[in-house]
MDAnalysis code that builds the backbone (N, CA, C; Angstrom):
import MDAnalysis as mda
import numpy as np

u = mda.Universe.empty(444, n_residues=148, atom_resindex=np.repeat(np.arange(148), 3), trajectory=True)
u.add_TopologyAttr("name", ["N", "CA", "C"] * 148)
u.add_TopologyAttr("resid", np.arange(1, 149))
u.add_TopologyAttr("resname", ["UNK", "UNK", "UNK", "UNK", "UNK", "UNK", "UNK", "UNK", "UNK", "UNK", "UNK", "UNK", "UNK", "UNK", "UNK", "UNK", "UNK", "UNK", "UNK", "UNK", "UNK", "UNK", "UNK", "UNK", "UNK", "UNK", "UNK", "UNK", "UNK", "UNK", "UNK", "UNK", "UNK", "UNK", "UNK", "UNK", "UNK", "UNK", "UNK", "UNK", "UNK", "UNK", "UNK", "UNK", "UNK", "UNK", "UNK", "UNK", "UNK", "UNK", "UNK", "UNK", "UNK", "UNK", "UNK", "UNK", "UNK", "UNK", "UNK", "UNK", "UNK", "UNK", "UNK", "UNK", "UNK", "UNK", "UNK", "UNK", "UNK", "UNK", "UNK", "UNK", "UNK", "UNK", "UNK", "UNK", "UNK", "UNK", "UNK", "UNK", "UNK", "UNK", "UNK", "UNK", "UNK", "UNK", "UNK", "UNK", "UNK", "UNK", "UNK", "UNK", "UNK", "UNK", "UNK", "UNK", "UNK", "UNK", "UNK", "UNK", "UNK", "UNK", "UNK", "UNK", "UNK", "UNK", "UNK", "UNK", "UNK", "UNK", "UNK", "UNK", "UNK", "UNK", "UNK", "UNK", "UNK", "UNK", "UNK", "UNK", "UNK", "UNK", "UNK", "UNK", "UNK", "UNK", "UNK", "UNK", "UNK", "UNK", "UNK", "UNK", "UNK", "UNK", "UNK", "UNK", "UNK", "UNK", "UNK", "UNK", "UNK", "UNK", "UNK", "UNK", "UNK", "UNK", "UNK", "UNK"])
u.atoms.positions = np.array([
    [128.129, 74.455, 85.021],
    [126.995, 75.280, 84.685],
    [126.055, 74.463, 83.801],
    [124.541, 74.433, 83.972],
    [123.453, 73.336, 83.644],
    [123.455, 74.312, 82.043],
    [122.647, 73.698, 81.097],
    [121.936, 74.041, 79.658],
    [120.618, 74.731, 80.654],
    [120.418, 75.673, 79.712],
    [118.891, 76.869, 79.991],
    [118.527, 76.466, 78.627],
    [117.156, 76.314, 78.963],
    [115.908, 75.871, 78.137],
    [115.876, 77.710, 77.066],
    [115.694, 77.618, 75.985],
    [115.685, 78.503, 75.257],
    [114.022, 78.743, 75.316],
    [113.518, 79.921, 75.427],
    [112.335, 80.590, 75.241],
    [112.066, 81.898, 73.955],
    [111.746, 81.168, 73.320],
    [111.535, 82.068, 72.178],
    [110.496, 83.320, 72.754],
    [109.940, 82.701, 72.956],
    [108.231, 83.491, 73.607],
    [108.315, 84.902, 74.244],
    [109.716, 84.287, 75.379],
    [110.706, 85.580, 76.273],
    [111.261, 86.391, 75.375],
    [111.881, 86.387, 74.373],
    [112.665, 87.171, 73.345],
    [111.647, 88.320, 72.541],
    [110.802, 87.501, 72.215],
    [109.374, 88.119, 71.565],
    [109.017, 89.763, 72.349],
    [108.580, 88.735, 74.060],
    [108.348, 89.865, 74.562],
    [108.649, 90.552, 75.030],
    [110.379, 90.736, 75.226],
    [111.258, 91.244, 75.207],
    [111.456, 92.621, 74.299],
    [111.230, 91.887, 72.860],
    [111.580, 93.211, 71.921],
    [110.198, 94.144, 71.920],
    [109.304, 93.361, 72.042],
    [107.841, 93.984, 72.123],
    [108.002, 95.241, 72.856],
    [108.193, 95.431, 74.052],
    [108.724, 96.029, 74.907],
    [109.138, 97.107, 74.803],
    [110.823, 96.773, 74.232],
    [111.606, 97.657, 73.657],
    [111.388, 98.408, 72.374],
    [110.612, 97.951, 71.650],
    [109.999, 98.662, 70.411],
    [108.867, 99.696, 71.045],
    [108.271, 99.634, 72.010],
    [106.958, 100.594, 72.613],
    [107.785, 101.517, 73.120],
    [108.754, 101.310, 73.918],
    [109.700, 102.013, 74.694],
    [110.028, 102.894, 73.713],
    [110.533, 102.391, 72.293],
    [111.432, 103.283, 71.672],
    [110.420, 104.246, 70.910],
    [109.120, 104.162, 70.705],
    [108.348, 104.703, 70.251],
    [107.939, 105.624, 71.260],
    [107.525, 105.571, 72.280],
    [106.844, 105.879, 73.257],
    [107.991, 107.295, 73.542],
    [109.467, 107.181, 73.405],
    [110.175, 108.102, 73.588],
    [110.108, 109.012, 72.493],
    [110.255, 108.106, 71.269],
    [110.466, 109.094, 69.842],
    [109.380, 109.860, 69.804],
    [108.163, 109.781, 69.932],
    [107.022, 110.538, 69.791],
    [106.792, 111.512, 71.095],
    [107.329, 111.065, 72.341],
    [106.719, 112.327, 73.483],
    [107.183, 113.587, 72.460],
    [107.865, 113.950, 72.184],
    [108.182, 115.439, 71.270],
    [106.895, 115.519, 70.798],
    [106.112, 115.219, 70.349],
    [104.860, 115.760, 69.294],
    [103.691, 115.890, 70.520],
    [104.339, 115.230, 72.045],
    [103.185, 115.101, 72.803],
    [103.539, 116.057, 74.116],
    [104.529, 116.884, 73.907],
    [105.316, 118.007, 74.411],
    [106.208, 117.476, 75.644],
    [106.773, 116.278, 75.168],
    [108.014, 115.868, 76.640],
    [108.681, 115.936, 76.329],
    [109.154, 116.669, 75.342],
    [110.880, 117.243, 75.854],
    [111.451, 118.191, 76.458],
    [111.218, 117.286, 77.291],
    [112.365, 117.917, 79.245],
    [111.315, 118.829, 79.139],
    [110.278, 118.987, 79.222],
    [109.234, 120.321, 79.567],
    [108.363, 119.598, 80.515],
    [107.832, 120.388, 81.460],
    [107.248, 120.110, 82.882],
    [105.733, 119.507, 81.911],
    [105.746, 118.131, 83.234],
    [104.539, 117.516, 82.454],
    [104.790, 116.632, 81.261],
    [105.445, 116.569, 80.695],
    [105.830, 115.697, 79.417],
    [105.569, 114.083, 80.149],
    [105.424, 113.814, 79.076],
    [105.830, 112.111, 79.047],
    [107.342, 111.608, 79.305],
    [107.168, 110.580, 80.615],
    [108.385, 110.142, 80.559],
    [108.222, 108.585, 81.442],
    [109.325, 108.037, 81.031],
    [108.881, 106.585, 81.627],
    [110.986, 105.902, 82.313],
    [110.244, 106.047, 83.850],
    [111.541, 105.279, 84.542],
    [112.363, 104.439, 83.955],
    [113.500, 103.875, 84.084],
    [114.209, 102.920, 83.191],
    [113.944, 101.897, 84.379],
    [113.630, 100.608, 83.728],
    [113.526, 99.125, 84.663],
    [114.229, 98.304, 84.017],
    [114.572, 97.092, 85.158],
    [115.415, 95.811, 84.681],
    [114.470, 95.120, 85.617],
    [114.207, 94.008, 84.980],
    [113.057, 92.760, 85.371],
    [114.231, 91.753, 85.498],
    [114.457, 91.141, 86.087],
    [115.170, 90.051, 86.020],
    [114.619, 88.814, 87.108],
    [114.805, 87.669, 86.637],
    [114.400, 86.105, 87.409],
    [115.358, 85.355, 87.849],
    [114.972, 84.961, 89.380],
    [115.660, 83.572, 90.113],
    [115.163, 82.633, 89.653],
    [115.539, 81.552, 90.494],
    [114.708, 79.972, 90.511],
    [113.443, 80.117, 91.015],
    [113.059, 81.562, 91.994],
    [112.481, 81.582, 92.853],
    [110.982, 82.624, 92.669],
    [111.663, 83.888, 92.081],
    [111.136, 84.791, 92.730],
    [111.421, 85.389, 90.899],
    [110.690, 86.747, 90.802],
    [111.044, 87.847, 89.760],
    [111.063, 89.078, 90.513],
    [112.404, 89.731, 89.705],
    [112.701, 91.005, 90.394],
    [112.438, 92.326, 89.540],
    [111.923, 93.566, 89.491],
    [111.850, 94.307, 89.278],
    [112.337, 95.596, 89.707],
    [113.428, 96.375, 89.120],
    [114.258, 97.497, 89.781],
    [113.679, 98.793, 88.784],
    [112.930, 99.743, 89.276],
    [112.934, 101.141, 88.244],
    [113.762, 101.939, 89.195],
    [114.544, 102.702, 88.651],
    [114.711, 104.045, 88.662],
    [113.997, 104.968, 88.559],
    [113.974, 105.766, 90.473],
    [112.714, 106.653, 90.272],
    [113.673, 107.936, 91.154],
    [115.158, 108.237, 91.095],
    [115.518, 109.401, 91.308],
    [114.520, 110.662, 91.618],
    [114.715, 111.382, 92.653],
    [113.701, 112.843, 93.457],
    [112.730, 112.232, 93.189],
    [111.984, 111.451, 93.054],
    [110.482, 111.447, 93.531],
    [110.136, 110.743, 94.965],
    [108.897, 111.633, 95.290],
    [108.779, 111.169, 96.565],
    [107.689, 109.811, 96.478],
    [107.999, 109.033, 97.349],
    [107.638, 107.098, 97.046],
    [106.203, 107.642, 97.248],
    [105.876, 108.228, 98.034],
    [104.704, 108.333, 98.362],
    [103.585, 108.714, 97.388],
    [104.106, 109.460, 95.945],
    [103.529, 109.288, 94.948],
    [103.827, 108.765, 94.000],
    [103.744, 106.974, 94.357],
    [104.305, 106.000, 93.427],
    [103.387, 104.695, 93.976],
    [102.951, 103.787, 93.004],
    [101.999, 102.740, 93.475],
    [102.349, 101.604, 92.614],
    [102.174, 100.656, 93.013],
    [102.492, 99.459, 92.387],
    [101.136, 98.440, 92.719],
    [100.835, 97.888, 91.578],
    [99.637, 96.985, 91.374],
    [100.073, 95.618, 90.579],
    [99.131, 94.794, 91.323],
    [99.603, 93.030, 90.280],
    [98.094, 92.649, 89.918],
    [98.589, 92.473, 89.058],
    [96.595, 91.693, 88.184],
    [97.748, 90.518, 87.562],
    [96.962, 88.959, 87.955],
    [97.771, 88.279, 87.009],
    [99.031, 88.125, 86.827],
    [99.478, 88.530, 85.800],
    [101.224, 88.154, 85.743],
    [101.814, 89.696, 85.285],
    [100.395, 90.504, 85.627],
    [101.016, 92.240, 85.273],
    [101.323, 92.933, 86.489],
    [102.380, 93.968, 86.143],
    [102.759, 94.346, 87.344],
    [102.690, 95.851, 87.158],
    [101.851, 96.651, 87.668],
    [101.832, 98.525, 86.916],
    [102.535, 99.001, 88.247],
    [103.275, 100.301, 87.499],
    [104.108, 100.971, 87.680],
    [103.618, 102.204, 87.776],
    [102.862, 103.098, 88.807],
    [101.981, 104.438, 88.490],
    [103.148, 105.056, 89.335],
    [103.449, 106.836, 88.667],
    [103.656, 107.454, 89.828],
    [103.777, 108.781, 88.764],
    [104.501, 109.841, 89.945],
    [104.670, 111.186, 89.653],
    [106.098, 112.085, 89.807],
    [106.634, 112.877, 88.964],
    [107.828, 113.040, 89.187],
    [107.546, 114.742, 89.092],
    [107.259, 115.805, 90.163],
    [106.724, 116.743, 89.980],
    [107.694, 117.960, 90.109],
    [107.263, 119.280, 88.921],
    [108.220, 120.443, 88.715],
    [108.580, 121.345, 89.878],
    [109.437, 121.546, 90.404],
    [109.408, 122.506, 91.500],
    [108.936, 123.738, 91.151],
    [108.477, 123.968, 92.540],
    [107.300, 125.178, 91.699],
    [107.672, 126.473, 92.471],
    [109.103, 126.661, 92.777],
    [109.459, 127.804, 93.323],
    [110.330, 128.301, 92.292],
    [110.579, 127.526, 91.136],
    [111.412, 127.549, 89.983],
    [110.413, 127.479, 88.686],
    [110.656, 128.887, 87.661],
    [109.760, 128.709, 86.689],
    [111.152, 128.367, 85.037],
    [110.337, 127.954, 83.891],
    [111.100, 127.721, 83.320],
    [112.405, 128.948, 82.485],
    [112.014, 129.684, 82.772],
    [112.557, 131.007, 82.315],
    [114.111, 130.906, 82.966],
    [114.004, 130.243, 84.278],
    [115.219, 130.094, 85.383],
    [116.449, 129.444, 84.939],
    [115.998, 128.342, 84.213],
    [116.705, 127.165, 83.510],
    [117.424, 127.432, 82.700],
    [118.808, 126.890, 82.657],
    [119.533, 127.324, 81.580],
    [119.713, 126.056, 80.780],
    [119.684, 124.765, 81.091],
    [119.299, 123.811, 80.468],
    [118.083, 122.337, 81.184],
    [117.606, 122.204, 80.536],
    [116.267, 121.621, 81.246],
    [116.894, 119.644, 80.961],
    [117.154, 118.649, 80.995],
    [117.060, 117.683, 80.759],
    [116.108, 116.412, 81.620],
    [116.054, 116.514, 82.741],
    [115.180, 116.059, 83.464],
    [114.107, 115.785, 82.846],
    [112.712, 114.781, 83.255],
    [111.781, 114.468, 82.609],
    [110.224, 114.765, 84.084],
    [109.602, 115.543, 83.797],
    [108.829, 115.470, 84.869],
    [107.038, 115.124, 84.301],
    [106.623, 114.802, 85.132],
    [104.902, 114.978, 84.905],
    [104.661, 113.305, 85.442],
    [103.635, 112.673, 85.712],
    [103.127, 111.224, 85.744],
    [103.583, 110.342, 84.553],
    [103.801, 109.223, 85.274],
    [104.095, 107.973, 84.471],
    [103.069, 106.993, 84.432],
    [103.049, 105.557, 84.261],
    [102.769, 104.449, 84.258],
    [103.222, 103.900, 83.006],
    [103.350, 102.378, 83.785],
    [104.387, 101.517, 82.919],
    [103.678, 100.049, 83.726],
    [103.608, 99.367, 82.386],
    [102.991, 97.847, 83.076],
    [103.945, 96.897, 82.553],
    [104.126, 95.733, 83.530],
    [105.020, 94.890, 82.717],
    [104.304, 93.383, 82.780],
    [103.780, 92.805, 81.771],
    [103.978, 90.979, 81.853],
    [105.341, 90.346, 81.738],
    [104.758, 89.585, 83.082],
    [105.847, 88.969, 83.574],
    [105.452, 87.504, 82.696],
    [106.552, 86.634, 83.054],
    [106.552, 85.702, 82.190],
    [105.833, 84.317, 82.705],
    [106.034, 84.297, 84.592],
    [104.980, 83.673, 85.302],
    [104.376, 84.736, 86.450],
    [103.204, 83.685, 86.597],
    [102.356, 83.975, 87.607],
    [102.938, 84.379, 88.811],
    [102.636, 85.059, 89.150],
    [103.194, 85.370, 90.856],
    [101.821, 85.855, 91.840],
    [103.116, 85.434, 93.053],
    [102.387, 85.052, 94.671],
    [102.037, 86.206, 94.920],
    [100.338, 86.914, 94.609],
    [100.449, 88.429, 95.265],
    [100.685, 88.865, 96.447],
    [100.349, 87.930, 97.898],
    [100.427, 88.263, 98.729],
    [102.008, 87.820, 98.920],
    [102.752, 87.565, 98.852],
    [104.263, 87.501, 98.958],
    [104.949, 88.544, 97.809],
    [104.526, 89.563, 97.253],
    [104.916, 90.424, 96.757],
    [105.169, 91.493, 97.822],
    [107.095, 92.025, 97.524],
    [107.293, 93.046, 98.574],
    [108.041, 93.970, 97.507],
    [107.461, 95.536, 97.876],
    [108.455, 96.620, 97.782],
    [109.622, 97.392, 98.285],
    [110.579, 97.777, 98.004],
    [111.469, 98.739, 98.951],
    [112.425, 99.733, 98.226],
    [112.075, 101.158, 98.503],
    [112.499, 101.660, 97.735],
    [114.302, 102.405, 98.589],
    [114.906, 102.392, 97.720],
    [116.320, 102.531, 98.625],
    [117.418, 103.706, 97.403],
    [116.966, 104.664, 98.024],
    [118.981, 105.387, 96.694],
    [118.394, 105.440, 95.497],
    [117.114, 105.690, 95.065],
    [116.493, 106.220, 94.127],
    [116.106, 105.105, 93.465],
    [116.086, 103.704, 94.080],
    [115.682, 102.650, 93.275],
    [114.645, 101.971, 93.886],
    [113.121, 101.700, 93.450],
    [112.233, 101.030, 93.752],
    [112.649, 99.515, 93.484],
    [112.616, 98.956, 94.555],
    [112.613, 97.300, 93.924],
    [111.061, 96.324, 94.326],
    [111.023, 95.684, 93.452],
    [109.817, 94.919, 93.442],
    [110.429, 93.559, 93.289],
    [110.238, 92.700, 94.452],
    [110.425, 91.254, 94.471],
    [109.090, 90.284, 94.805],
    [108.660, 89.714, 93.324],
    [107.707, 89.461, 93.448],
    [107.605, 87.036, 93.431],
    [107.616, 86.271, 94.158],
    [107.332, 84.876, 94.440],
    [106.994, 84.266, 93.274],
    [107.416, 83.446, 92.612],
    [106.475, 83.021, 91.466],
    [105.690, 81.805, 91.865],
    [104.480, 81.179, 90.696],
    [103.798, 80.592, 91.438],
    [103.009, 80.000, 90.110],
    [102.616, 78.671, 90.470],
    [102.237, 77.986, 89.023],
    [100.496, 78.064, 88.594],
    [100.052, 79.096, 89.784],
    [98.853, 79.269, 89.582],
    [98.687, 80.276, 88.665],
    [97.776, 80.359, 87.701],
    [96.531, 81.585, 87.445],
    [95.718, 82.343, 88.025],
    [95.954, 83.090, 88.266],
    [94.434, 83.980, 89.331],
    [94.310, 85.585, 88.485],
    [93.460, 85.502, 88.540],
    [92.821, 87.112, 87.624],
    [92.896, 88.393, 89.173],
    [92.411, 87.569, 90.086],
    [92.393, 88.953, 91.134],
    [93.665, 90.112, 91.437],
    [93.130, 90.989, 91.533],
    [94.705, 92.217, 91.783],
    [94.753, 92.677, 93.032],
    [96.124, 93.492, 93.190],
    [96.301, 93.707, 94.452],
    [97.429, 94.811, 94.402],
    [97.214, 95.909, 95.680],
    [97.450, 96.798, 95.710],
    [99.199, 96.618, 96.349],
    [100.268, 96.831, 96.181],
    [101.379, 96.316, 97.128],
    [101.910, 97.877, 97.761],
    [102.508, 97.761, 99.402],
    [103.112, 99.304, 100.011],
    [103.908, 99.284, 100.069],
    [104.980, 100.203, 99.514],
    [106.422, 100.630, 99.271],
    [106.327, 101.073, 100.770],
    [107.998, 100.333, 101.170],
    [108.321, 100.808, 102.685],
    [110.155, 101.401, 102.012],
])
């Protein structure tokens, strides 16, 4: 097994991350998401890198793909979608609510550049995956990618 080059830079934005995350949860309560229709809530993802490529997995359990979009600007990758209340069911019905429903978005910088047009989606068993080419260029232009 080779030595890996240590990246401080990665760690940084790593916790960066995880500190918004943890905020972003602690506060939906004051912004009415707890487990109440419409609240704030944000998929759980694992980003992880080949030699090759960067991978992106959210968890998007009952939602339908079709209201879910994925965009690349650069080395960002957004995460839009919708996780909506059934509406033949009111909350009165519920005897305990934990679920998280209403719209998301979630953006992630990646750590390199990637190939937009070799960016593919597939969503499978409640998991969106995003496998996105890396690539030693810069380019500012964005691009829309279709979940199959």
């Amino acid at each position: 097994m080779g030595l890996k080059k240590w990246d401080p830079f990665k760690d940084l934005v790593f916790l960066q991350e995880r500190m918004s995350r943890i905020f972003d949860e602690a506060f939906s309560h004051y912004r009415g998401g707890a487990g109440l229709p419409g609240g704030a809530w944000f998929p759980s993802v694992d980003i992880y890198e080949t030699d090759d490529e960067i991978i992106l997995k959210a968890e998007l359990p009952g939602i339908d793909i079709k209201s879910v979009s994925v965009e690349v600007e650069g080395n960002c990758i957004t995460l839009k979608g919708e996780r909506r209340f059934e509406k033949n069911l009111s909350e009165e019905n519920y005897h305990r609510m934990e679920r998280f429903y209403g719209a998301f978005q979630r953006n992630f910088n990646l750590p390199n550049n990637v190939d937009k047009g070799g960016v593919h989606a597939n969503f499978k068993d409640g998991v969106l995956e995003i496998t996105a080419p890396k690539t030693g260029e810069t380019r500012k232009d964005s691009v829309t990618i279709k979940v199959e």
